[in-house]
HTML snippet that shows the backbone in 3Dmol.js (N, CA, C, O; Angstrom):
<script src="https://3Dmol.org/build/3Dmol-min.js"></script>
<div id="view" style="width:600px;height:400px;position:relative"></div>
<script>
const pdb = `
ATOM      1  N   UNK A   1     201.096 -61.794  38.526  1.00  0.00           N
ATOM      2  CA  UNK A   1     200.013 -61.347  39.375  1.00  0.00           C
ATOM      3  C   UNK A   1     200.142 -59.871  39.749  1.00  0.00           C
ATOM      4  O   UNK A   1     199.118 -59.198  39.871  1.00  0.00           O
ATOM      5  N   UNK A   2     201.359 -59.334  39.939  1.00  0.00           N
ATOM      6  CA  UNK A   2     201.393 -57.816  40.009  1.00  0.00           C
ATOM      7  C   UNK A   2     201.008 -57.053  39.033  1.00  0.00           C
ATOM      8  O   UNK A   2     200.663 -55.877  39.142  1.00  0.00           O
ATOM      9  N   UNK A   3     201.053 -57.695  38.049  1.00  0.00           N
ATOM     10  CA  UNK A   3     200.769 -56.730  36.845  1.00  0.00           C
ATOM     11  C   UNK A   3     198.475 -56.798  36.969  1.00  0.00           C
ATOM     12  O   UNK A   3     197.815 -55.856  36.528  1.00  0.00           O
ATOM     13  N   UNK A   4     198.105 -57.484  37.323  1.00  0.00           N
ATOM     14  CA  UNK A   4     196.552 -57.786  37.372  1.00  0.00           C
ATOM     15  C   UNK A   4     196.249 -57.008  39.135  1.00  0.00           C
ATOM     16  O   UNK A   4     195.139 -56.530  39.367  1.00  0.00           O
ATOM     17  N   UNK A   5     197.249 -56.984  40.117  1.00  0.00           N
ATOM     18  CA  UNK A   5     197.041 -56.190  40.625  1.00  0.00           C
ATOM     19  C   UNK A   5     197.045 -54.688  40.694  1.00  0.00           C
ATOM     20  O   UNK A   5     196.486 -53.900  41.456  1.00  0.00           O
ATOM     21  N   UNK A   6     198.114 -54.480  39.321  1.00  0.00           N
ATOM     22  CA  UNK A   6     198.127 -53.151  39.273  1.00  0.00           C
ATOM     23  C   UNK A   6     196.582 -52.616  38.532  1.00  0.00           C
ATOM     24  O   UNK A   6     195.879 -51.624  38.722  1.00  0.00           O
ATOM     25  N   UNK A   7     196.504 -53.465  37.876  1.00  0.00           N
ATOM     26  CA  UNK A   7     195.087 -52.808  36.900  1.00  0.00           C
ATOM     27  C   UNK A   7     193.679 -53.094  37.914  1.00  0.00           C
ATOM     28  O   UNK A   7     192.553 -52.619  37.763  1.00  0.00           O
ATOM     29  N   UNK A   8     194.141 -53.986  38.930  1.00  0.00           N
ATOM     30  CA  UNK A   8     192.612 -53.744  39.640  1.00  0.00           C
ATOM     31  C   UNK A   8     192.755 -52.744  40.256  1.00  0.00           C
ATOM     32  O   UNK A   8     191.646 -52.226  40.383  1.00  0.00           O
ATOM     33  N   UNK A   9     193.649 -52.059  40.808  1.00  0.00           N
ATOM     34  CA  UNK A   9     194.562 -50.519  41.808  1.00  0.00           C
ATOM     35  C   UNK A   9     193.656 -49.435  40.887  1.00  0.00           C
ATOM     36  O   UNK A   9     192.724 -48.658  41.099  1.00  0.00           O
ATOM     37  N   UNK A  10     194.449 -49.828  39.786  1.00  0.00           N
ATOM     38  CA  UNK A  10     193.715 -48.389  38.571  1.00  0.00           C
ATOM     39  C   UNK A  10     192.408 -48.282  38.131  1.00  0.00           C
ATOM     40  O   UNK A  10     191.897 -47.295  37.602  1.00  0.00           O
ATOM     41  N   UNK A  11     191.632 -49.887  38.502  1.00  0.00           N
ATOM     42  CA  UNK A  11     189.950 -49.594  37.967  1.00  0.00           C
ATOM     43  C   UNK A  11     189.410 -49.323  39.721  1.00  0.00           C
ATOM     44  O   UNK A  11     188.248 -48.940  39.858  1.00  0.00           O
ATOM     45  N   UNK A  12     190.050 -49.477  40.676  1.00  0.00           N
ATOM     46  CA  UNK A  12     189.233 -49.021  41.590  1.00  0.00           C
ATOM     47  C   UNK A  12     189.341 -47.371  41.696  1.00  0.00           C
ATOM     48  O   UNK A  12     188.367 -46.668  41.963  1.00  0.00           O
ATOM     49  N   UNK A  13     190.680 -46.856  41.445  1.00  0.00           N
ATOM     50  CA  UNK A  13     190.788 -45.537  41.280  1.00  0.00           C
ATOM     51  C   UNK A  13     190.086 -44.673  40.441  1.00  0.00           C
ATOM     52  O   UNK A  13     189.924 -43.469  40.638  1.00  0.00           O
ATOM     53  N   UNK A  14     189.558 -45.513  39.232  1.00  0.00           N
ATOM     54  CA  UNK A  14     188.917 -44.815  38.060  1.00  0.00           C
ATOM     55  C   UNK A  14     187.765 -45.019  38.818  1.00  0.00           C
ATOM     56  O   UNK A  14     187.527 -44.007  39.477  1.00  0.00           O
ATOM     57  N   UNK A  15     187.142 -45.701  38.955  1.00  0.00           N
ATOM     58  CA  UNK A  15     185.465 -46.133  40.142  1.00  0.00           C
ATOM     59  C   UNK A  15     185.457 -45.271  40.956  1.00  0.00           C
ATOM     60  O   UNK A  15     184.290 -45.014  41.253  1.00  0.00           O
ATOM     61  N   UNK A  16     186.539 -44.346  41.777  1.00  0.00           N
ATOM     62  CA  UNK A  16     186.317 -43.660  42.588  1.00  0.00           C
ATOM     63  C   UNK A  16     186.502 -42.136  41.574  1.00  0.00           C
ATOM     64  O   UNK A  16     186.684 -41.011  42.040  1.00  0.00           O
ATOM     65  N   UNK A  17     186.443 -42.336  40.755  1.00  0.00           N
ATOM     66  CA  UNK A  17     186.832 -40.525  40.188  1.00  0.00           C
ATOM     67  C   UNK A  17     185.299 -40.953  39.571  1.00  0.00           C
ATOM     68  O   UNK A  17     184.515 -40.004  39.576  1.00  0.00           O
ATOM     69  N   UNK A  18     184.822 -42.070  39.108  1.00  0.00           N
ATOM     70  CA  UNK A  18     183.735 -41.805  38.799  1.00  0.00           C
ATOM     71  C   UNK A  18     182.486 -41.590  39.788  1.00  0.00           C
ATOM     72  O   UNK A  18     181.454 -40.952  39.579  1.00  0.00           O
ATOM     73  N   UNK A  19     182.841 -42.235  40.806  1.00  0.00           N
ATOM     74  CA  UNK A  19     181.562 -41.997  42.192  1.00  0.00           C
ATOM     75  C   UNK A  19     181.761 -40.304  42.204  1.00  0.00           C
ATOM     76  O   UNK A  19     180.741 -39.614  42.235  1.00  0.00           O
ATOM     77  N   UNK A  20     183.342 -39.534  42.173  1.00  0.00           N
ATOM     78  CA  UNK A  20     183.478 -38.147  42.702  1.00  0.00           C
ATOM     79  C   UNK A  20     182.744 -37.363  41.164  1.00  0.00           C
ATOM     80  O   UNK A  20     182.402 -36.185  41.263  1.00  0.00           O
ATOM     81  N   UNK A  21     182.604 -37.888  40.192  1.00  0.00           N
ATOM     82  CA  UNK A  21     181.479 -37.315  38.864  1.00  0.00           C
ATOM     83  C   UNK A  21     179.926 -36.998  38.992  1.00  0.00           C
ATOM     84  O   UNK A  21     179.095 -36.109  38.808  1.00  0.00           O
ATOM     85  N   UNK A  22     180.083 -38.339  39.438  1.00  0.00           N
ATOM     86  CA  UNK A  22     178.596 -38.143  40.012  1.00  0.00           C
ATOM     87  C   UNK A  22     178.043 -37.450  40.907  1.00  0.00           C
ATOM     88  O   UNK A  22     176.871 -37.081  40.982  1.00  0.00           O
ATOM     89  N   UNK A  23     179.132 -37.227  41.775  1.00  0.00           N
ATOM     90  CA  UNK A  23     178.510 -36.343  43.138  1.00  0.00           C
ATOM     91  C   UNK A  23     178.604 -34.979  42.538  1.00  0.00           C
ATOM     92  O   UNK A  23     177.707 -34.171  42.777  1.00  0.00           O
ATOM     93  N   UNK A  24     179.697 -34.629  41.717  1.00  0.00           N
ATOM     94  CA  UNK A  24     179.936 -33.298  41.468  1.00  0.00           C
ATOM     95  C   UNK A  24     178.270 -33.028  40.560  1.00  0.00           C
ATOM     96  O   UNK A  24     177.558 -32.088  40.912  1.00  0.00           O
ATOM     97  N   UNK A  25     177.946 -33.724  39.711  1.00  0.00           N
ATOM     98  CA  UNK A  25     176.637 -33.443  38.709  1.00  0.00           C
ATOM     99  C   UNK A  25     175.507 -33.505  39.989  1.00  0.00           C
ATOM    100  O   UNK A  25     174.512 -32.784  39.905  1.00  0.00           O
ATOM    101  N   UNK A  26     175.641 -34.143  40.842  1.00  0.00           N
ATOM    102  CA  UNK A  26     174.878 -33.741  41.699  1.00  0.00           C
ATOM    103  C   UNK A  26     174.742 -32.858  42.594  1.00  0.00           C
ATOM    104  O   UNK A  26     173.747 -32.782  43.315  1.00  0.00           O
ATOM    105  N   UNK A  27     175.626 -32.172  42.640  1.00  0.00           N
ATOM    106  CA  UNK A  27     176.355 -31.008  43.858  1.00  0.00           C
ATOM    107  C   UNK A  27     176.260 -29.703  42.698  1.00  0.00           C
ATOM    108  O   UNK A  27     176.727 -28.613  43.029  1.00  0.00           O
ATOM    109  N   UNK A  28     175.630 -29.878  41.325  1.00  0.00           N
ATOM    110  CA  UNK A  28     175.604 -29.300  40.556  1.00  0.00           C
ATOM    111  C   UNK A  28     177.079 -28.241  40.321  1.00  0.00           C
ATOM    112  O   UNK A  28     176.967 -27.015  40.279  1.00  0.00           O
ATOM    113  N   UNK A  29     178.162 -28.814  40.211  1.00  0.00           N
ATOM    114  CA  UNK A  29     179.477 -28.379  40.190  1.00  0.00           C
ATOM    115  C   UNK A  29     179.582 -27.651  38.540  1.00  0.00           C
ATOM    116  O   UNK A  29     178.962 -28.113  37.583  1.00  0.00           O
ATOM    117  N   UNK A  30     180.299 -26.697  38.479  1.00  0.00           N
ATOM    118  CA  UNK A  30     180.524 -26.558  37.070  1.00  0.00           C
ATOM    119  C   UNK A  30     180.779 -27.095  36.135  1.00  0.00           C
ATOM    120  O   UNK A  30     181.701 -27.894  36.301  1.00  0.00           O
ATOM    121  N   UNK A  31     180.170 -27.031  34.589  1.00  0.00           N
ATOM    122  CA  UNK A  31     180.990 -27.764  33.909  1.00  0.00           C
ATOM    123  C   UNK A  31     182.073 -28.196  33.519  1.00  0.00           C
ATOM    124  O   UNK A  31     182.500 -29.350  33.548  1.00  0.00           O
ATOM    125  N   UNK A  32     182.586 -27.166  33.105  1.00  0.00           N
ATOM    126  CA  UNK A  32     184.387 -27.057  32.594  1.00  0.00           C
ATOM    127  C   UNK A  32     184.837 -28.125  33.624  1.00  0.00           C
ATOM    128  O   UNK A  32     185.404 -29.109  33.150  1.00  0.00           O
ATOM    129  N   UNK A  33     184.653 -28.064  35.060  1.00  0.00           N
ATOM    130  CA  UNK A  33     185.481 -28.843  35.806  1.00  0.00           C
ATOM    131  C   UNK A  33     184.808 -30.238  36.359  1.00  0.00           C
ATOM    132  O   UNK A  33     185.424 -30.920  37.178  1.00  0.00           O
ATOM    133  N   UNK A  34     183.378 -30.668  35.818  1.00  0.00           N
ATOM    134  CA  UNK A  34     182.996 -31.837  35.517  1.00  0.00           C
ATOM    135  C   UNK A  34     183.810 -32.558  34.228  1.00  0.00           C
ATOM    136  O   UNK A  34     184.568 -33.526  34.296  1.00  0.00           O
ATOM    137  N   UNK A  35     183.443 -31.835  33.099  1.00  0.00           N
ATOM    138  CA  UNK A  35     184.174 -32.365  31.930  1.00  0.00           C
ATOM    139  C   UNK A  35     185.801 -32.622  31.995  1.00  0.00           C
ATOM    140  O   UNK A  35     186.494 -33.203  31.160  1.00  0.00           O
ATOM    141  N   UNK A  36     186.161 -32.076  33.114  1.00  0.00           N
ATOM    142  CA  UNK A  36     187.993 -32.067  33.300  1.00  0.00           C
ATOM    143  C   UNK A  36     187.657 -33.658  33.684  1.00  0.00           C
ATOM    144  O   UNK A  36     187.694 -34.594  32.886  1.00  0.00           O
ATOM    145  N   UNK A  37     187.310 -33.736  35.146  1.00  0.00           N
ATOM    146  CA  UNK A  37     187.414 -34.972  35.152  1.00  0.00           C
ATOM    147  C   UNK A  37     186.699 -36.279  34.638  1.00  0.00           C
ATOM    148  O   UNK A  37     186.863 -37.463  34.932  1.00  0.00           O
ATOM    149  N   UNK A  38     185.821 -35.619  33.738  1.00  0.00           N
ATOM    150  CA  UNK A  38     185.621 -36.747  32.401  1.00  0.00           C
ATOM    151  C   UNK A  38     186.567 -37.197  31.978  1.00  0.00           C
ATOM    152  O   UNK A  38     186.924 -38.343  32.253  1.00  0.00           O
ATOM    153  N   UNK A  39     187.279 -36.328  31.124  1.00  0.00           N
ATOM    154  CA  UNK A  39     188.627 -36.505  30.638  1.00  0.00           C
ATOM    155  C   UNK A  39     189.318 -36.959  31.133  1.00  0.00           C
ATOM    156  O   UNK A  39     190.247 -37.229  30.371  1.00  0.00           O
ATOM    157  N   UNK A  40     189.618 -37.510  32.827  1.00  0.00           N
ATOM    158  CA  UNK A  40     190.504 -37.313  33.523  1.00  0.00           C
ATOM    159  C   UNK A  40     190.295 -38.841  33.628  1.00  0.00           C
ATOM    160  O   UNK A  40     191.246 -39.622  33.587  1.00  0.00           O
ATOM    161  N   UNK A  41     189.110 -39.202  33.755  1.00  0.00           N
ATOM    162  CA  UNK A  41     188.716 -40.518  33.931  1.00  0.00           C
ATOM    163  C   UNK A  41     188.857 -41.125  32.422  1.00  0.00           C
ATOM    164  O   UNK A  41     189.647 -42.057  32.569  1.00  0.00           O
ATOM    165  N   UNK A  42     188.527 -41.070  31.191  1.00  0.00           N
ATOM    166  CA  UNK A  42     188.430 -41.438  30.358  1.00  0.00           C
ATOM    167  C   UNK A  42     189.877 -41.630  29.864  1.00  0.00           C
ATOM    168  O   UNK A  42     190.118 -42.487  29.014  1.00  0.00           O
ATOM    169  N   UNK A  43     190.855 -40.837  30.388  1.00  0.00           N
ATOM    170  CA  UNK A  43     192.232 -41.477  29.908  1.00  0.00           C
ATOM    171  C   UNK A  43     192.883 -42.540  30.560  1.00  0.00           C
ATOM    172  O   UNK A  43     193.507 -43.483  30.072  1.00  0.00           O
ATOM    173  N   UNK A  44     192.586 -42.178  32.039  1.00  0.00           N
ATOM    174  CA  UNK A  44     192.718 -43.428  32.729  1.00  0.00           C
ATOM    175  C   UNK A  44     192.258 -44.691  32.310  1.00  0.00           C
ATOM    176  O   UNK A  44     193.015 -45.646  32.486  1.00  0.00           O
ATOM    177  N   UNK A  45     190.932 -44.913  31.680  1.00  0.00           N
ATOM    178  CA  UNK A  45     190.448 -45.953  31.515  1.00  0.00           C
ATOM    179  C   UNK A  45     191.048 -46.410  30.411  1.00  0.00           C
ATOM    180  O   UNK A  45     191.195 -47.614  30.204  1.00  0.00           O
ATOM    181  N   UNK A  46     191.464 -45.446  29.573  1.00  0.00           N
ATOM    182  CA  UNK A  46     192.454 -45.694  28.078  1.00  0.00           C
ATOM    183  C   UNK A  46     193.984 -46.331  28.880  1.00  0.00           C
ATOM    184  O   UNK A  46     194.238 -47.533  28.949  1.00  0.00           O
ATOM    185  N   UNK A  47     194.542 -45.643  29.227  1.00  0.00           N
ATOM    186  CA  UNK A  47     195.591 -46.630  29.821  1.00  0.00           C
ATOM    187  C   UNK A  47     195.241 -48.304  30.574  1.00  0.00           C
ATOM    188  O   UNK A  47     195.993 -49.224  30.254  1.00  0.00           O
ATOM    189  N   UNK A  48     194.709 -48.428  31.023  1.00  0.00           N
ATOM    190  CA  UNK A  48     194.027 -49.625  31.405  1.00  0.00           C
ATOM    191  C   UNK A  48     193.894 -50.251  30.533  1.00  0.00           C
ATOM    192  O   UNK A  48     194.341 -51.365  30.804  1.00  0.00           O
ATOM    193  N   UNK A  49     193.357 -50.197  29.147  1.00  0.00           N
ATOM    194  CA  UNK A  49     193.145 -50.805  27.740  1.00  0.00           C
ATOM    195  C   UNK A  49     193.766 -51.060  27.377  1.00  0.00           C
ATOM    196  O   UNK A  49     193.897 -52.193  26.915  1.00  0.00           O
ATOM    197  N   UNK A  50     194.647 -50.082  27.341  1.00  0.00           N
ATOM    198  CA  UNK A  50     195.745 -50.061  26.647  1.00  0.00           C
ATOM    199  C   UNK A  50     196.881 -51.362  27.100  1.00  0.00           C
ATOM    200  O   UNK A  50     197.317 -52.257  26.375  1.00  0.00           O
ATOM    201  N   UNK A  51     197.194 -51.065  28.709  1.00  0.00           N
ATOM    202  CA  UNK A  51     197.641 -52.637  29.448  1.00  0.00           C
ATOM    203  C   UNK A  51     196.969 -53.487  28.897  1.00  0.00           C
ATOM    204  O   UNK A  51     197.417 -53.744  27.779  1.00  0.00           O
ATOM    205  N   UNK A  52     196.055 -54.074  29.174  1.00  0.00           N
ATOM    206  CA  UNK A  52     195.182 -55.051  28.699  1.00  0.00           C
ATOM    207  C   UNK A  52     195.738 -55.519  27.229  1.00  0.00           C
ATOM    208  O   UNK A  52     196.125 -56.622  26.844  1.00  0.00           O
ATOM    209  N   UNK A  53     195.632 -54.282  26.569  1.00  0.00           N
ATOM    210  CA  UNK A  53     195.505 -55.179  24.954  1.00  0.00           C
ATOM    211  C   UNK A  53     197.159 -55.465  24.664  1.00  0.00           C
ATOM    212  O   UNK A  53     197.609 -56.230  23.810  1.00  0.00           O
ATOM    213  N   UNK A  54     197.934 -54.628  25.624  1.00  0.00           N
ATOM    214  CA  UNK A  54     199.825 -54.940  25.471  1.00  0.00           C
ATOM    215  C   UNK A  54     199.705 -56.256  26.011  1.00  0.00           C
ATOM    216  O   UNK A  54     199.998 -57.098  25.162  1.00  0.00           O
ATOM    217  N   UNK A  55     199.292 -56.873  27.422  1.00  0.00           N
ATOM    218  CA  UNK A  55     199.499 -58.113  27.925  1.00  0.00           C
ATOM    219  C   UNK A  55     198.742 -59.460  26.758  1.00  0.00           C
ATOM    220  O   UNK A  55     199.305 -60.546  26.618  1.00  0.00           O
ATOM    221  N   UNK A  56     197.762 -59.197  26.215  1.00  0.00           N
ATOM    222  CA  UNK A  56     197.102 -59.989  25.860  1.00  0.00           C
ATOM    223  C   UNK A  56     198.091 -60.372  24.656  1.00  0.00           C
ATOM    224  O   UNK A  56     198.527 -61.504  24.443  1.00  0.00           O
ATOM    225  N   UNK A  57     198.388 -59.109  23.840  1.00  0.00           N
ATOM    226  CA  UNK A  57     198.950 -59.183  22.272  1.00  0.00           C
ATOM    227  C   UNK A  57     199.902 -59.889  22.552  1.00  0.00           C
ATOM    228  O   UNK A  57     199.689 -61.018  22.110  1.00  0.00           O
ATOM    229  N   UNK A  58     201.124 -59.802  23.204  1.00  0.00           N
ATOM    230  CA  UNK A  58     202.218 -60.479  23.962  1.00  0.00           C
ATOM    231  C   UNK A  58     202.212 -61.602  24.298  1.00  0.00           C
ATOM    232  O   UNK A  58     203.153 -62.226  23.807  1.00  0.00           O
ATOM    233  N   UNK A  59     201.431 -62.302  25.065  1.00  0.00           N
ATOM    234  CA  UNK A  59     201.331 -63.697  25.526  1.00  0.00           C
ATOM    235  C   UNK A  59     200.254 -64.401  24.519  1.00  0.00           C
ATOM    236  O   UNK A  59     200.284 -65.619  24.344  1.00  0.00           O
ATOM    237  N   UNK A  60     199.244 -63.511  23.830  1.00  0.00           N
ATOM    238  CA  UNK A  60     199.051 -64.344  22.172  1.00  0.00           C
ATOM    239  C   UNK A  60     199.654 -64.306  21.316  1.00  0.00           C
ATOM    240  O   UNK A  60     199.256 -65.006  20.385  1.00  0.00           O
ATOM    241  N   UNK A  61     200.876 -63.541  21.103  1.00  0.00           N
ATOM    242  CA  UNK A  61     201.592 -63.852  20.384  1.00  0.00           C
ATOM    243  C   UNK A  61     202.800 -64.444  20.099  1.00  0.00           C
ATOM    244  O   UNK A  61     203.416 -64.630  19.050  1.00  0.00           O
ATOM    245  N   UNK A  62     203.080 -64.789  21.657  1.00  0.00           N
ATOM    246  CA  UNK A  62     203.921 -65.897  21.890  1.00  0.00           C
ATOM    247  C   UNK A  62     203.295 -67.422  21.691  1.00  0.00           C
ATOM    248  O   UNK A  62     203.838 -68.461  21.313  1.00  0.00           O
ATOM    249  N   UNK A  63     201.961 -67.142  22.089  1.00  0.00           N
ATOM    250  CA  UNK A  63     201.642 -68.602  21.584  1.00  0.00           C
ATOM    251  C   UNK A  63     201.276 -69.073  20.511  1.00  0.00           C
ATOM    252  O   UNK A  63     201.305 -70.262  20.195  1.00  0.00           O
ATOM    253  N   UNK A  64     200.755 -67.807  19.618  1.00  0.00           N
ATOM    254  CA  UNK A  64     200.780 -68.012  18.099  1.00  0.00           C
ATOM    255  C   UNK A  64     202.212 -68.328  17.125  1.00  0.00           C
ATOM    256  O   UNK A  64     202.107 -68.864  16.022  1.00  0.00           O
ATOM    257  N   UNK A  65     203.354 -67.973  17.624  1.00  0.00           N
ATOM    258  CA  UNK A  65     204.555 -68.376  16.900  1.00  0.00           C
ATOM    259  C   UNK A  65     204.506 -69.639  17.508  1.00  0.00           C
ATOM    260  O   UNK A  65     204.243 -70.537  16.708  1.00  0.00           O
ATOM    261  N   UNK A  66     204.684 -70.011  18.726  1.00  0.00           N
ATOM    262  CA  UNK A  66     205.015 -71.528  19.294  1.00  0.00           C
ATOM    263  C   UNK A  66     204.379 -72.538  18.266  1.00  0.00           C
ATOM    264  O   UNK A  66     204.933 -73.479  17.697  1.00  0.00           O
ATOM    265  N   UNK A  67     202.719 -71.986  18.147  1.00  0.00           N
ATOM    266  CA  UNK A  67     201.456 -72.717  17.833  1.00  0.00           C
ATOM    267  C   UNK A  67     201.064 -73.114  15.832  1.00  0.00           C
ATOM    268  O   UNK A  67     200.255 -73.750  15.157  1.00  0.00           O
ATOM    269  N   UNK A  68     202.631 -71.966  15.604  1.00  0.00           N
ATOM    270  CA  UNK A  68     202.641 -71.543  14.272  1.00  0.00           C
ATOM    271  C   UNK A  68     201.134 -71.321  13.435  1.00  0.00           C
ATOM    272  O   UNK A  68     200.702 -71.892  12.433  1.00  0.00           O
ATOM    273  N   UNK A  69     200.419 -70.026  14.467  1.00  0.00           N
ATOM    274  CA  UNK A  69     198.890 -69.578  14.291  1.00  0.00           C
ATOM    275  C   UNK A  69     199.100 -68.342  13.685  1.00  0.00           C
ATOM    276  O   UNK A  69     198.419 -67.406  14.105  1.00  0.00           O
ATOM    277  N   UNK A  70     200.175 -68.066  12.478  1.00  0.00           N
ATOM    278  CA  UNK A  70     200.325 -66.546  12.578  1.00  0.00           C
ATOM    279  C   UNK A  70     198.765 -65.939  11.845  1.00  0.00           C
ATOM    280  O   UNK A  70     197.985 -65.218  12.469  1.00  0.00           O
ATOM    281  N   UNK A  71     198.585 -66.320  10.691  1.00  0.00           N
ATOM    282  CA  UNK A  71     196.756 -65.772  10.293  1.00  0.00           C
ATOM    283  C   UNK A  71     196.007 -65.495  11.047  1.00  0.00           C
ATOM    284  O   UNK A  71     195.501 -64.385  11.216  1.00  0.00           O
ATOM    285  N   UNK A  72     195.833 -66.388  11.576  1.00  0.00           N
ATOM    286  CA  UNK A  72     194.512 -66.702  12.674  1.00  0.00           C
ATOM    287  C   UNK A  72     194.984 -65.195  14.069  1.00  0.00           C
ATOM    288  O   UNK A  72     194.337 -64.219  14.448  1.00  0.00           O
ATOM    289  N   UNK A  73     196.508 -65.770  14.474  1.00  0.00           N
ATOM    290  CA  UNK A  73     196.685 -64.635  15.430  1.00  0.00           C
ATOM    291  C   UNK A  73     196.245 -63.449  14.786  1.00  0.00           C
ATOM    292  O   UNK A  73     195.268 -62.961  15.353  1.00  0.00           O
ATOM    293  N   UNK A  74     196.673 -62.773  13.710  1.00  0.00           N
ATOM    294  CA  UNK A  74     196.870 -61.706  13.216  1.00  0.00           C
ATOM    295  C   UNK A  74     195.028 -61.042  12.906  1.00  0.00           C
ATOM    296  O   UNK A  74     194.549 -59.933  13.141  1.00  0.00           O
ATOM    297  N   UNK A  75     194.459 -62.184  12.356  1.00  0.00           N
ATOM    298  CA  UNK A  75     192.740 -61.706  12.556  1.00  0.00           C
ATOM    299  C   UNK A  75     192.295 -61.452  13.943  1.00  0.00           C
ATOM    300  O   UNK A  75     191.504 -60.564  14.262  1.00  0.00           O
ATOM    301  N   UNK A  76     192.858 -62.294  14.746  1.00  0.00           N
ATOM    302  CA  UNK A  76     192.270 -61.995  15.979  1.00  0.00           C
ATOM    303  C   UNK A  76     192.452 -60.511  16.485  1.00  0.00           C
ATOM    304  O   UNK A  76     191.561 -59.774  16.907  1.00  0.00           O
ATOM    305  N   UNK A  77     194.179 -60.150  16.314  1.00  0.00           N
ATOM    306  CA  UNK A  77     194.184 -58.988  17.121  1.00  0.00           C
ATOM    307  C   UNK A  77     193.445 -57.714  16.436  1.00  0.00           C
ATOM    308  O   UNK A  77     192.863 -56.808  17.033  1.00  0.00           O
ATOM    309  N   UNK A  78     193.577 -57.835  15.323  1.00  0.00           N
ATOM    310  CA  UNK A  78     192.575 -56.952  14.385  1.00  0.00           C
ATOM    311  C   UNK A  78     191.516 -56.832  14.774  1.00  0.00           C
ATOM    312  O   UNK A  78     191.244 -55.760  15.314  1.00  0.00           O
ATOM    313  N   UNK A  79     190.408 -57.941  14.661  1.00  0.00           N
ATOM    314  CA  UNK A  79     189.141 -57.502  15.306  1.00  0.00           C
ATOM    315  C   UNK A  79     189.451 -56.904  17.285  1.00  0.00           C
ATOM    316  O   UNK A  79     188.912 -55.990  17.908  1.00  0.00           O
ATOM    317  N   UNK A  80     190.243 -57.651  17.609  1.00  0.00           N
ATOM    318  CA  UNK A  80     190.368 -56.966  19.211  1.00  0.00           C
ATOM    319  C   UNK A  80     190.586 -55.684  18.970  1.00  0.00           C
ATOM    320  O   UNK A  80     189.779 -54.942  19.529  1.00  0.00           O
ATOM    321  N   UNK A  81     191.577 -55.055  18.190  1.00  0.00           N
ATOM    322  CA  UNK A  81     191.848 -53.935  17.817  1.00  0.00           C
ATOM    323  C   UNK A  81     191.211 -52.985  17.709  1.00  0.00           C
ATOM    324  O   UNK A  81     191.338 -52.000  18.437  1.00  0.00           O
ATOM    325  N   UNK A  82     190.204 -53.116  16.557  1.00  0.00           N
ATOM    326  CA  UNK A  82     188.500 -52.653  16.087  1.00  0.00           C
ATOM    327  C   UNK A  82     187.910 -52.619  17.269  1.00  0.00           C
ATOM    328  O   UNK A  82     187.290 -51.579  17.492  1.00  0.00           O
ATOM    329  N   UNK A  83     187.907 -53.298  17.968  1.00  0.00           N
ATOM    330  CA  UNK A  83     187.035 -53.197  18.710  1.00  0.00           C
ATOM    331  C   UNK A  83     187.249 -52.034  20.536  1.00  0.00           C
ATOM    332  O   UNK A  83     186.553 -51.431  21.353  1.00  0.00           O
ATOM    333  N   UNK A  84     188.653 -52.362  20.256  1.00  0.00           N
ATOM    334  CA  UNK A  84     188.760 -51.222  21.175  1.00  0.00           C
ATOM    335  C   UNK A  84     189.352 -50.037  20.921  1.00  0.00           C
ATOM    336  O   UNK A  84     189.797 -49.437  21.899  1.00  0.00           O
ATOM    337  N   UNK A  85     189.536 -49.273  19.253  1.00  0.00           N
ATOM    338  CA  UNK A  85     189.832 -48.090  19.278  1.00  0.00           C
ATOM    339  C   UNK A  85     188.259 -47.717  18.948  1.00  0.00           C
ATOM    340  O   UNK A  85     188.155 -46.507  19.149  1.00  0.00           O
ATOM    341  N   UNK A  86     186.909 -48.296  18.495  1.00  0.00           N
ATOM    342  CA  UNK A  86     186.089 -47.634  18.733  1.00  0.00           C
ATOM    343  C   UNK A  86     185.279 -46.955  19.605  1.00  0.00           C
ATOM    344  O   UNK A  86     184.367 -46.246  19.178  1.00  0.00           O
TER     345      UNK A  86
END
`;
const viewer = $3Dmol.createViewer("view");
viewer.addModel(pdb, "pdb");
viewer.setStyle({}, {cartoon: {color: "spectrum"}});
viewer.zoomTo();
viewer.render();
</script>
């Protein structure tokens, strides 16, 4: 459960850099330092994914050896894969 609390910690933090985006495009703030914290937010949200797809791969792939699912595991994480480096 700490580990699902940590990632709700980090999407409320990313929610709040994104409320402070919005205000800045509205406060008509410069670019360069809108786009910083684009970036700033967008890696954050990459780490978050990134957790996500480590916890998931891990505890499916413990249950795919138990389950002796290695194919099936191995398509799965692929398309998960695909689907989140696009």
């Amino acid at each position: 459960m700490d580990e699902r609390r940590n990632l709700l910690n980090r999407l409320r933090r990313i929610e709040g850099q994104i409320r402070g985006i919005v205000k800045m495009i509205e406060e008509e703030a410069p670019c360069p330092e809108v786009l910083m914290q684009v970036a700033a937010a967008r890696a954050a949200l990459n780490k978050v994914g990134s957790a996500i797809f480590t916890t998931h791969f891990r505890q499916c792939l413990e249950a795919a050896v138990n389950e002796d699912r290695g194919p099936e595991f191995v398509e799965e994480v692929m398309n998960m894969l695909g689907k989140y480096i696009v």
